[in-house]
Residue frames relative to the residue before (quaternion, step in Angstrom):
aa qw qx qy qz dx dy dz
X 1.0000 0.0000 0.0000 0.0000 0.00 0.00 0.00
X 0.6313 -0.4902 0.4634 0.3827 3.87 -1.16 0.85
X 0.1197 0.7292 -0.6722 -0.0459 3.66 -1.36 0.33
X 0.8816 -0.3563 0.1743 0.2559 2.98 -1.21 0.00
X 0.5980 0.6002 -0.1926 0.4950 2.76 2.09 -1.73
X 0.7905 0.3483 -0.0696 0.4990 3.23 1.40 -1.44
X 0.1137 0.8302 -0.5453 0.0226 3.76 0.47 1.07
X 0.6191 -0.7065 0.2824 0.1945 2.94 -1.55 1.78
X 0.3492 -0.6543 0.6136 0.2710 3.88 -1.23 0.33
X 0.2326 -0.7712 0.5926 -0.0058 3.10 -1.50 0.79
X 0.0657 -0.6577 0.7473 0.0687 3.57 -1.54 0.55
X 0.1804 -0.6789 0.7055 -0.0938 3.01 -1.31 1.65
X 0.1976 -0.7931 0.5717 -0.0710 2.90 -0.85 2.17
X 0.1388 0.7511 -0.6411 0.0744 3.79 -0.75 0.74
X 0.4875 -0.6511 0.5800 0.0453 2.98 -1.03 1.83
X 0.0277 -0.8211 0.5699 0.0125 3.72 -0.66 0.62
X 0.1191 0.7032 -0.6995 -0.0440 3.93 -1.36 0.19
X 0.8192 -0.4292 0.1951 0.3265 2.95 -1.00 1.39
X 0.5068 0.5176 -0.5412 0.4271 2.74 0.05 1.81
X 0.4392 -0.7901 0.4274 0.0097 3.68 0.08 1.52
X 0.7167 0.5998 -0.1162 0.3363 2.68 0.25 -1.65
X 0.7535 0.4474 -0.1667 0.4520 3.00 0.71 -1.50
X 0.6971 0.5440 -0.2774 0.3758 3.07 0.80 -1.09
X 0.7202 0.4681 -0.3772 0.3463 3.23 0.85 -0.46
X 0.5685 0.5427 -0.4992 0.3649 3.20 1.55 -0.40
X 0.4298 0.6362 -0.5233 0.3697 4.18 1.07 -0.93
X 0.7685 0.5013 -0.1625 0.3630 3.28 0.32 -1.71
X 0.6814 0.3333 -0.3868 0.5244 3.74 0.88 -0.34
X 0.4295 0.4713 -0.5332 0.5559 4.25 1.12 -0.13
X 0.6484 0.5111 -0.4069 0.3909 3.93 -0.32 -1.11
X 0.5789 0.6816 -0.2785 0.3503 3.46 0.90 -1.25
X 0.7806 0.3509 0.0337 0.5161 3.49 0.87 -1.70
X 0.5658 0.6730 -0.4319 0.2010 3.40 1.15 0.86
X 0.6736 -0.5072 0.3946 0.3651 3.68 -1.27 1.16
X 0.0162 -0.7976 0.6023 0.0270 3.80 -0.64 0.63
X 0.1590 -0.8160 0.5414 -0.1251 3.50 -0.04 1.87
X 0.8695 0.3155 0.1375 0.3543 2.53 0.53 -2.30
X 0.7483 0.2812 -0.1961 0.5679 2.85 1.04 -0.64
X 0.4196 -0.7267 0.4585 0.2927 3.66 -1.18 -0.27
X 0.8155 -0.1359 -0.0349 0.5614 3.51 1.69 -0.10
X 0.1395 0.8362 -0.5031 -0.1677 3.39 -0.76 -0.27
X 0.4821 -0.6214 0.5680 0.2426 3.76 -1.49 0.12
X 0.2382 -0.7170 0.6465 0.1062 3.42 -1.03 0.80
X 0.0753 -0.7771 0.6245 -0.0209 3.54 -0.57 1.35
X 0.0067 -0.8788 0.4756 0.0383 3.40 -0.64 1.13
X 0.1116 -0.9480 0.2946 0.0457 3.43 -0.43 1.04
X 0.3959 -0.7435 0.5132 0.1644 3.58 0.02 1.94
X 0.2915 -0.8123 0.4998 0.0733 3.55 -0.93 1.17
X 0.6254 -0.5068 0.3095 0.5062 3.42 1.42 0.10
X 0.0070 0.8195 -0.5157 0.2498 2.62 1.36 1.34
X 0.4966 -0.7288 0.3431 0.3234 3.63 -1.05 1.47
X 0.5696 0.4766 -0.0986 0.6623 3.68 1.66 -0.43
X 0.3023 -0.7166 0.6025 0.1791 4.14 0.01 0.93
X 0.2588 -0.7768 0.5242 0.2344 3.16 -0.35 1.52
X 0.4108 -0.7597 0.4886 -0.1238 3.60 -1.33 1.12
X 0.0905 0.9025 -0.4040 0.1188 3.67 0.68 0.85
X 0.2793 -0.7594 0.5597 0.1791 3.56 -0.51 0.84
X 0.2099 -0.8595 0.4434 0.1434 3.52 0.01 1.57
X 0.5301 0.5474 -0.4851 0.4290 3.71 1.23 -0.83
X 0.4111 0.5701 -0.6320 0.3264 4.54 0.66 0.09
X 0.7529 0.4320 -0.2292 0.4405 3.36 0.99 -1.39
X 0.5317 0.7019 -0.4740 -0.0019 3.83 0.28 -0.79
X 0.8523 0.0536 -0.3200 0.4103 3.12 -1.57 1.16
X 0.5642 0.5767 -0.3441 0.4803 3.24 1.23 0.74
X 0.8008 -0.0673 -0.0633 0.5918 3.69 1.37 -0.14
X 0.5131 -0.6348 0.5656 0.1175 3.43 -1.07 0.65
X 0.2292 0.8218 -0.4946 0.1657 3.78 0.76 1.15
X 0.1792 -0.7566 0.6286 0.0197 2.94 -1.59 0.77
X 0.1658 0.7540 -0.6255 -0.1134 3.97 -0.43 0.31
X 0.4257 -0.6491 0.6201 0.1140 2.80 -1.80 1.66
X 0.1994 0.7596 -0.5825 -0.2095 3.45 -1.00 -0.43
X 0.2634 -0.5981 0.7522 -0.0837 3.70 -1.66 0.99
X 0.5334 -0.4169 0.6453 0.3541 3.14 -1.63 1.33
X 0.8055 -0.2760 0.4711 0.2304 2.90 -2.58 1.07
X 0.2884 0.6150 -0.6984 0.2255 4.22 -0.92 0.76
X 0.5435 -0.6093 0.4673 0.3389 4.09 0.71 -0.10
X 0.7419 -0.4941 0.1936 0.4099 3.38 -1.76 0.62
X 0.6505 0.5220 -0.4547 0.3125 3.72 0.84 -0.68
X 0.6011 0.5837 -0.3757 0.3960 3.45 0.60 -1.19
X 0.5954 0.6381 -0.2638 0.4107 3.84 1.19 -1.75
X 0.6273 0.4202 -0.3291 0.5670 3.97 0.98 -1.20
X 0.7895 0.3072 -0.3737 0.3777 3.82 0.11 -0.75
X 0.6185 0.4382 -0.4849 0.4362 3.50 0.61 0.53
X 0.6791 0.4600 -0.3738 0.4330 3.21 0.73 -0.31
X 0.7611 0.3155 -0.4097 0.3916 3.48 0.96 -0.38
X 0.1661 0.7699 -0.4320 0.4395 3.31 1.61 0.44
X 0.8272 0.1722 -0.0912 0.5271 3.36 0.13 -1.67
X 0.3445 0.6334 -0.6016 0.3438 4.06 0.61 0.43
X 0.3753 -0.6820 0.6274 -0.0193 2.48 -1.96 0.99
X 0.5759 0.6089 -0.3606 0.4094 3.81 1.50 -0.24
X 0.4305 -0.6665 0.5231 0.3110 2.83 -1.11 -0.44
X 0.7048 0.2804 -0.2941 0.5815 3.32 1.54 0.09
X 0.1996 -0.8574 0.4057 0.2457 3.73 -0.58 0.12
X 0.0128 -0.7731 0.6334 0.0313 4.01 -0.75 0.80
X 0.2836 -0.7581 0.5858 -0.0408 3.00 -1.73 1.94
X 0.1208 0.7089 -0.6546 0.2332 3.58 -0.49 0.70
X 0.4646 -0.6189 0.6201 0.1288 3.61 -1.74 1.28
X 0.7353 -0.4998 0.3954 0.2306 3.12 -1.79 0.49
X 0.7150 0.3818 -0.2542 0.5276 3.39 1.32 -0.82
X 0.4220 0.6707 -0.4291 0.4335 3.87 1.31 0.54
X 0.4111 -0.6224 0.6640 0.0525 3.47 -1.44 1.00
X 0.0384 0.7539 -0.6473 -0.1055 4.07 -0.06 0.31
X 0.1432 -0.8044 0.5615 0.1308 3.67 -0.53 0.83
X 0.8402 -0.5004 0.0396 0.2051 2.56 -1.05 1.16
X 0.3528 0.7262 -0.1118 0.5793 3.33 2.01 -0.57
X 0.8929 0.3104 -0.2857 0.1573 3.44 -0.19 -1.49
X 0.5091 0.4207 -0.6331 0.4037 3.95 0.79 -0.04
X 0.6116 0.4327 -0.5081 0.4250 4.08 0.09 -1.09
X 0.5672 0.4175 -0.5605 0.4357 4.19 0.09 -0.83
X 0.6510 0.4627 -0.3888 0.4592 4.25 0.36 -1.13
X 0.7589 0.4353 -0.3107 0.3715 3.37 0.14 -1.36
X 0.6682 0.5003 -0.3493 0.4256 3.76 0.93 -0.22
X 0.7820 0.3244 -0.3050 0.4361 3.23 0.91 -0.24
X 0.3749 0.6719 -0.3478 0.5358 3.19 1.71 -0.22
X 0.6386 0.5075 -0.3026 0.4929 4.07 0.78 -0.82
X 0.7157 0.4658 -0.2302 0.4667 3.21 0.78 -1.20
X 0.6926 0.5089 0.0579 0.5079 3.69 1.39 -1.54
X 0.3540 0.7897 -0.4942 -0.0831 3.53 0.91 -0.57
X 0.5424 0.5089 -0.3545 0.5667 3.82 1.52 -0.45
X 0.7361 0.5632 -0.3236 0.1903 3.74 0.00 -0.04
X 0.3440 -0.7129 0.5094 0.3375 3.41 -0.43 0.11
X 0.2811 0.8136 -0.5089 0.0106 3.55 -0.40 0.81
X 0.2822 -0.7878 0.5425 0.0738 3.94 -1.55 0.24
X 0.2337 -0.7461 0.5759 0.2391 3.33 -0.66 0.12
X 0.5327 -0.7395 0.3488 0.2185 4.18 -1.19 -0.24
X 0.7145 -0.5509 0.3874 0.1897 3.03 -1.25 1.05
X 0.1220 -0.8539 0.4986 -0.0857 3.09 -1.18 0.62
X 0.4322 -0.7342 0.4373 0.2880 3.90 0.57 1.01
X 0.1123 0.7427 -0.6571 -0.0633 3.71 -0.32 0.78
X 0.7893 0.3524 -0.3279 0.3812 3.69 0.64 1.29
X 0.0870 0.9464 -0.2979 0.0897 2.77 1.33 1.46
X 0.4017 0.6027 -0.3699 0.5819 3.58 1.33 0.95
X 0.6191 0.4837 -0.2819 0.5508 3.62 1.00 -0.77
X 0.2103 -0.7520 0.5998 0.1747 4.32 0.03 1.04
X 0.7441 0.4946 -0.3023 0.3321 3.76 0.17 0.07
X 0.5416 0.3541 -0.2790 0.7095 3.16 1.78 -0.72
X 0.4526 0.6055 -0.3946 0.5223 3.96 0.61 -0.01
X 0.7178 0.4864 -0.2241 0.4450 3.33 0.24 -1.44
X 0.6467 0.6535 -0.1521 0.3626 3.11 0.98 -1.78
X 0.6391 0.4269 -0.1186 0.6287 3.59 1.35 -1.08
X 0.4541 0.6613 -0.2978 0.5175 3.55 0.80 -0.49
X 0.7019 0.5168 -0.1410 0.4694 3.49 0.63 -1.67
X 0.8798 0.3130 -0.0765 0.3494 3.32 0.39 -1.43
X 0.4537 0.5696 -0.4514 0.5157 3.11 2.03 -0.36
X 0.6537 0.5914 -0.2804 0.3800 3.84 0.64 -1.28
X 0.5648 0.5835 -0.2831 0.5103 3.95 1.65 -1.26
X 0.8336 0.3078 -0.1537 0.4322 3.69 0.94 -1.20
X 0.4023 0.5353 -0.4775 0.5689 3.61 1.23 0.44
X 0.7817 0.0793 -0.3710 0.4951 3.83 -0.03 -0.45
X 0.7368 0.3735 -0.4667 0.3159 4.04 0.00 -0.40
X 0.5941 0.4591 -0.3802 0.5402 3.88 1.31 0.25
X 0.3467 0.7673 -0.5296 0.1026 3.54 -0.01 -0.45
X 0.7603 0.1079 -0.2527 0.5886 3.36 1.74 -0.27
X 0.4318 -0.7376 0.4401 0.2752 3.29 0.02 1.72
X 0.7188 0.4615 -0.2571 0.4519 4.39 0.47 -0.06
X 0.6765 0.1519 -0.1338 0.7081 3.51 1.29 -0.47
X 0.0499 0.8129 -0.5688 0.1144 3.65 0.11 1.00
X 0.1197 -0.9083 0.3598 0.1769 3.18 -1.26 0.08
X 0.6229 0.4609 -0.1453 0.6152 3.22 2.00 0.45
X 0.3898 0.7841 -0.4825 -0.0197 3.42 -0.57 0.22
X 0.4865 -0.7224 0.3319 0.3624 4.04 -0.14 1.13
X 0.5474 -0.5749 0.3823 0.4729 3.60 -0.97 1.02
X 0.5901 0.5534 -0.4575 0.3691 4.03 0.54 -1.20
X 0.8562 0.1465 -0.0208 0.4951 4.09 0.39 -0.14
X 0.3111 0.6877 -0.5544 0.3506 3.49 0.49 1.39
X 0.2584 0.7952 -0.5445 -0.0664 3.60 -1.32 -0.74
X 0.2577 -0.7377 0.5902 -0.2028 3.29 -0.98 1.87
X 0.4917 -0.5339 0.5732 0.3803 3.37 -1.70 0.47
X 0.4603 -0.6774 0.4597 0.3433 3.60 -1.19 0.74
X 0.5528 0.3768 -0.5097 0.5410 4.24 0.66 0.07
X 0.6898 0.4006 -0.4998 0.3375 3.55 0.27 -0.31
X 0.3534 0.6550 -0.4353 0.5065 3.90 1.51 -0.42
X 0.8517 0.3885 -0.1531 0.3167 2.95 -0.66 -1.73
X 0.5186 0.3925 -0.4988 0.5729 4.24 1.09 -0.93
X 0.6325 0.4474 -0.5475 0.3163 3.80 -0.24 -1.24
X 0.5675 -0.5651 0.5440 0.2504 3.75 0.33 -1.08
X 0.3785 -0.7532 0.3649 0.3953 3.10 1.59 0.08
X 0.7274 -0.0348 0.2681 0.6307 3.71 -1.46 -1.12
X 0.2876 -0.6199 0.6947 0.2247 3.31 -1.85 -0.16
X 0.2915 -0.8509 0.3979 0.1809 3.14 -0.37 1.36
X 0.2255 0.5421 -0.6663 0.4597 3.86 1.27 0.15
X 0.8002 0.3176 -0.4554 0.2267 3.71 -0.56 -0.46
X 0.1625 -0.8935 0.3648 0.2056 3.78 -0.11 1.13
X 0.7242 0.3313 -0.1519 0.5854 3.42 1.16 -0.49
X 0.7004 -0.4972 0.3971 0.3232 3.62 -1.20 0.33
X 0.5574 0.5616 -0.4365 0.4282 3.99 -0.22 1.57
X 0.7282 0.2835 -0.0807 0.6187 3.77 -0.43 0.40
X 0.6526 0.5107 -0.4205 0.3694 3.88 -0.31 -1.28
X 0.6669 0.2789 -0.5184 0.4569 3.76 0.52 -0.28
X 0.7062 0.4123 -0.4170 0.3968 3.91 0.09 -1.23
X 0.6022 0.4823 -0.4535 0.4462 3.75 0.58 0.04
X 0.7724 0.2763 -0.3390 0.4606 3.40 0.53 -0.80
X 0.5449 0.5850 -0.4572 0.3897 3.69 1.03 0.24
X 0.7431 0.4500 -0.2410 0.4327 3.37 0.93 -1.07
X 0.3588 0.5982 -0.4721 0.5390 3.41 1.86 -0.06
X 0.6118 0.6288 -0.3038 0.3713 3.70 0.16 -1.79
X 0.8375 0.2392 -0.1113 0.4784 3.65 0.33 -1.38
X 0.4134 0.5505 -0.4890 0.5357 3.77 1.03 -0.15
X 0.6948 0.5059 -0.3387 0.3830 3.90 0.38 -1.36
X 0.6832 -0.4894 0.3754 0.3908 3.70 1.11 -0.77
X 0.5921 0.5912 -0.2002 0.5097 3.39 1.53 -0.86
X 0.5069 -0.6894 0.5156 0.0446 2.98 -1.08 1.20
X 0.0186 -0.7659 0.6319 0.1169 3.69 -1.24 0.73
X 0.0147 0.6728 -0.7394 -0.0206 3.67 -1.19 0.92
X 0.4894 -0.6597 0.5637 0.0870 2.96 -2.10 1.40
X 0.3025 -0.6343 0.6667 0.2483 3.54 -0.86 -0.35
X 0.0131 -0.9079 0.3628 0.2096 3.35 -0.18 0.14
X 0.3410 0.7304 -0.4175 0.4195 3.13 1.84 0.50
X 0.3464 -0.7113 0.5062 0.3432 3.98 -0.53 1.11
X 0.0319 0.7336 -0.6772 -0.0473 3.78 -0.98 0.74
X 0.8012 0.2091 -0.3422 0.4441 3.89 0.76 0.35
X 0.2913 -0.7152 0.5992 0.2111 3.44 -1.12 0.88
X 0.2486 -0.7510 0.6042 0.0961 3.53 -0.94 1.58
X 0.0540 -0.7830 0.6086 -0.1170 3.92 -0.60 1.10
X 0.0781 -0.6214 0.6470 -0.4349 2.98 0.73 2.12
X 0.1427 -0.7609 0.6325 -0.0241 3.04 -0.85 1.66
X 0.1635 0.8270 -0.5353 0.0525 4.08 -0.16 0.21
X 0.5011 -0.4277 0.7351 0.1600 3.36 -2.12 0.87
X 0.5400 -0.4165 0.6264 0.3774 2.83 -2.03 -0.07
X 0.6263 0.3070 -0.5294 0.4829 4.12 0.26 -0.20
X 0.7063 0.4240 -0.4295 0.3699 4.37 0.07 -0.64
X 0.6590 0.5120 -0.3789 0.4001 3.48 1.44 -0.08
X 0.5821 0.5879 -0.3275 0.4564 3.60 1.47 -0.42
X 0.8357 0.2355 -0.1729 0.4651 2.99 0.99 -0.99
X 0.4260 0.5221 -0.6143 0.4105 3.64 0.95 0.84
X 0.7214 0.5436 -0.2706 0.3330 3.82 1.20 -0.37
X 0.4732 0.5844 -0.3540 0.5561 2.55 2.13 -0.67
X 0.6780 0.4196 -0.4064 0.4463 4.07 0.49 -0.42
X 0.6383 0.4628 -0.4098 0.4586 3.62 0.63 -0.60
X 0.6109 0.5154 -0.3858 0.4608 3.93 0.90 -0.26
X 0.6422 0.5929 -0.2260 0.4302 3.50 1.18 -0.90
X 0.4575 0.6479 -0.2758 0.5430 3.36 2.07 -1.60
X 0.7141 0.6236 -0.2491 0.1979 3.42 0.24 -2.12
X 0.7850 0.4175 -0.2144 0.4044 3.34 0.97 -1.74
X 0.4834 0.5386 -0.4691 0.5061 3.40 1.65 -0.26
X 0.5629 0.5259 -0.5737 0.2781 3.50 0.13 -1.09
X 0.6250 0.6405 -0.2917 0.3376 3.34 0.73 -2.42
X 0.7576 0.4164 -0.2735 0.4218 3.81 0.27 -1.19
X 0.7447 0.3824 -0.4085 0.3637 3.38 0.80 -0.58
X 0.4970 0.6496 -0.3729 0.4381 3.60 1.25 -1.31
X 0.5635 0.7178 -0.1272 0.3888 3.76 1.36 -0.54
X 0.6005 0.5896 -0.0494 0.5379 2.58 1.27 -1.51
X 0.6957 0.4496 -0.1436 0.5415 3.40 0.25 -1.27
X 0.4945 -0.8036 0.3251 0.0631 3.25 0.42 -0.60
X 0.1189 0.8391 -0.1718 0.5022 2.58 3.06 1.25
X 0.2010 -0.7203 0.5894 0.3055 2.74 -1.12 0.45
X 0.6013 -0.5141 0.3720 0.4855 3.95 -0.53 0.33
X 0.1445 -0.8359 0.5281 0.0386 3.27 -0.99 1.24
X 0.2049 0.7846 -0.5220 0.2644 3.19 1.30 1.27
X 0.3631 -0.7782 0.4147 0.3009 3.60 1.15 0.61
X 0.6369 -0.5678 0.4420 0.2768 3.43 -1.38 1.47
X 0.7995 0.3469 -0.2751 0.4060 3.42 -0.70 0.73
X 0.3964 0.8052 -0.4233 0.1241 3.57 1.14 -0.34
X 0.8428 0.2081 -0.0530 0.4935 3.09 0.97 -1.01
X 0.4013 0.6350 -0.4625 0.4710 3.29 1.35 0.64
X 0.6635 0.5411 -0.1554 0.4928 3.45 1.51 -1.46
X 0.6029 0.6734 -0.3254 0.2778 3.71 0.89 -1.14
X 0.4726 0.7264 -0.3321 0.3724 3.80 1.80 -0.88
X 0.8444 0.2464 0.0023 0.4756 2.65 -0.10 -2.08
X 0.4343 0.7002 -0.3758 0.4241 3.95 1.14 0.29
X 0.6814 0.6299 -0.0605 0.3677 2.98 1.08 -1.62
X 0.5740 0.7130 -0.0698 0.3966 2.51 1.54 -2.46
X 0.8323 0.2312 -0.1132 0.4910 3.67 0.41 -1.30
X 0.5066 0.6223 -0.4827 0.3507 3.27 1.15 -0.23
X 0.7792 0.4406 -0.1594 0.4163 3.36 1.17 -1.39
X 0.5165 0.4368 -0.4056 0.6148 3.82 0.98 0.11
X 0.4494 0.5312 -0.5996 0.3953 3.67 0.55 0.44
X 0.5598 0.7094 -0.2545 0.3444 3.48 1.32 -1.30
X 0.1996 -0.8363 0.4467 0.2474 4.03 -0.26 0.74
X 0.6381 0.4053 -0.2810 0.5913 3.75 1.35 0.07
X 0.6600 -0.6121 0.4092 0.1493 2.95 -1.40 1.50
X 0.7163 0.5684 -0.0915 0.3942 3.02 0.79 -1.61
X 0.6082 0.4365 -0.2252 0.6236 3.62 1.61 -0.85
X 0.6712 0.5063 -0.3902 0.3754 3.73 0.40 -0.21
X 0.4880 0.5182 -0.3928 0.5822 3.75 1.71 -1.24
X 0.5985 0.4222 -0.4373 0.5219 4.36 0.47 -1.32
X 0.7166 0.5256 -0.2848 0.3593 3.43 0.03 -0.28
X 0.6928 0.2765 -0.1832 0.6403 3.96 0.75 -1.12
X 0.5575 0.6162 -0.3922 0.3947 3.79 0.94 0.17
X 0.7969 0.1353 -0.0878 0.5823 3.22 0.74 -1.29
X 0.4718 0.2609 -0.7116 0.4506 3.68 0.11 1.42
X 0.4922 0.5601 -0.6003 0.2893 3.89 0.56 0.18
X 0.3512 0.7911 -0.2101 0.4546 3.34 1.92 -1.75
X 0.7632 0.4025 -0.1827 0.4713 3.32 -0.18 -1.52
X 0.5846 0.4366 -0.3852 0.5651 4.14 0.45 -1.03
X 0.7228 0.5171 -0.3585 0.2858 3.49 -0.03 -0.99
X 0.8144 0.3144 -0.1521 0.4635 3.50 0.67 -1.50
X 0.5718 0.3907 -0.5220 0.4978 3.62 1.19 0.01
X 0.6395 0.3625 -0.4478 0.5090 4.11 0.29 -0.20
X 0.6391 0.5364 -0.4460 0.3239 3.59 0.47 0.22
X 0.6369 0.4885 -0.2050 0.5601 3.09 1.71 -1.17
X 0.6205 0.4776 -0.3946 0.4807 3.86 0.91 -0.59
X 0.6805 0.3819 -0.4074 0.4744 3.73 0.55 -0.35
X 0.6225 0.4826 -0.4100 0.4598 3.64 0.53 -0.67
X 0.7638 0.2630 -0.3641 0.4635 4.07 0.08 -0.86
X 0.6877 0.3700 -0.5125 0.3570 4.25 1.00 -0.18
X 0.6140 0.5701 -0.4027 0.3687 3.51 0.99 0.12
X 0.5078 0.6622 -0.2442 0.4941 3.48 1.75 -0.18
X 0.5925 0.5832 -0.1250 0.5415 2.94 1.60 -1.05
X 0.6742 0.3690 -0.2830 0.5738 3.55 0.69 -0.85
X 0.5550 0.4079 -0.5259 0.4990 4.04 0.52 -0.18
X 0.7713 0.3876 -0.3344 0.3782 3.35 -0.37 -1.23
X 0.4668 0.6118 -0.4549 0.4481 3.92 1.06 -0.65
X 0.7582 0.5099 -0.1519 0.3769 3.42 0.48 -1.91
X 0.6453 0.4953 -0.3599 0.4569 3.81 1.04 -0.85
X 0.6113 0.6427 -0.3078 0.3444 3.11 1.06 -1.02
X 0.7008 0.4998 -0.3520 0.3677 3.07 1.07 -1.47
X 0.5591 0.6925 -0.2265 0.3955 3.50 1.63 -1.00
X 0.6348 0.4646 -0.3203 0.5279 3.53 0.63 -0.79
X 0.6829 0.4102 -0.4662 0.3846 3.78 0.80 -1.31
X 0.8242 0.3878 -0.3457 0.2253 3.32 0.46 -1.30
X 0.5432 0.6448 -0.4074 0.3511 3.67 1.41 0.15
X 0.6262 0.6290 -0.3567 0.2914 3.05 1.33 -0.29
């Protein structure tokens, strides 16, 4: 087990699509972490086929981070994490998105429970760094409401978003990493979590927030980031299927999600932000059942050609 004497290394993987910018800001937070716990780490960035080869002036960072940028033709964020921990060099691994703030805190917040945990998969929480923006609000809103019922025991968890996670890398790599069946960004964490705990392995949260997520969004990038998590979802459903699970969206999810919501939003001191608010978790129902019917109804064609090609053959 990690100790004090022996403090853990790290590879920070961020998946990237044309978007620079951003990345450098991830990469200048990483820059300015506290080093308690741990004793170093590498920062492995990975350019998804980004239409423009993402390009990073590394002397911004010198003697301040150990960077590396992979790039791979365009396959999405899941495929992006297993190459990067592919090409890692730690011995522990921490995941976190381009549009993420790591504050200064968050590898030592990992690396402490990781000491205590070294088999576990654990994370810490998120924090809206655009609280004026009602969609990226909303958006937090969502996930604060997702981790109140699948955390509730901060040691036997059951959820934890890919953008803020961290794991030993052999325990990564036995799980199989991401599942690539999942092409676009939705599901790939609760799949690869509910993989994680199906395997035996335990997840524990932190619930202190150590990353600010600055996920800027419209009302169309908010429909259709839900519209992909609905698309994620029905995969999730087929695979969790597959295996031969029962869904481990835990009894009560949406019985609880009302009156959750309910008090979250009367915390709010303006009318007018609370309607922006009971609107777009309606929003949210809409475009994830919009996206779950569109990718299981996709599914039945391609199910059905198949069956056509076999029997024509």
């Amino acid at each position: 087990m990690p100790d004090a004497s022996h403090p853990l290394e790290f590879s920070v993987i961020i998946p990237t699509y044309n978007r620079p910018g951003r990345v450098q800001q991830c990469l200048d937070a990483l820059a300015a972490q506290t080093r308690n716990r741990f004793s170093g780490f590498e920062v492995i960035v990975v350019d998804d086929g980004s239409p423009e080869p993402l390009v990073l002036d590394e002397s911004r960072w010198d003697g301040r981070l150990k960077l590396r940028v992979i790039r791979q033709d365009n396959a999405g964020p899941a495929a992006a994490r297993n190459r990067g921990a592919e090409a890692a060099d730690g011995e522990f691994l921490a995941f976190t998105d381009d549009d993420c703030l790591p504050g200064p805190g968050w590898l030592d917040a990992l690396a402490g429970a990781l000491g205590e945990n070294p088999d576990a998969l654990v994370g810490t929480a998120t924090w809206n760094g655009l609280p004026e923006n009602l969609y990226s609000a909303a958006s937090q809103l969502i996930i604060d409401i997702v981790y109140a019922h699948n955390n509730r025991d901060v040691r036997d968890s059951h959820f934890l978003a890919s953008n803020n996670f961290a794991c030993a890398r052999r325990h990564f790599l036995d799980m199989g990493g991401f599942d690539m069946d999942f092409p676009r960004a939705g599901a790939e964490d609760r799949d690869f979590c509910d993989r994680w705990r199906i395997s035996g392995r335990r997840i524990y949260f932190v619930r202190e927030p150590h990353i600010e997520h600055r996920h800027a969004q419209t009302l169309g990038k908010y429909l259709d980031l839900h519209f992909r998590y609905g698309r994620g979802a029905c995969l999730y459903r087929k695979k969790f299927g597959e295996r031969g699970c029962a869904l481990p969206m835990h009894q009560g999810f949406y019985r609880n999600i009302i009156p959750d919501a309910a008090r979250r939003i009367a915390r709010q001191p303006r009318m007018m932000r609370r309607a922006g608010l009971v609107s777009s978790l309606v929003l949210w129902q809409v475009g994830n059942a919009a996206g779950y019917f569109t990718e299981h109804f996709a599914s039945l064609r391609s199910h059905g050609k198949t069956q056509t090609l076999a029997s024509s053959a």
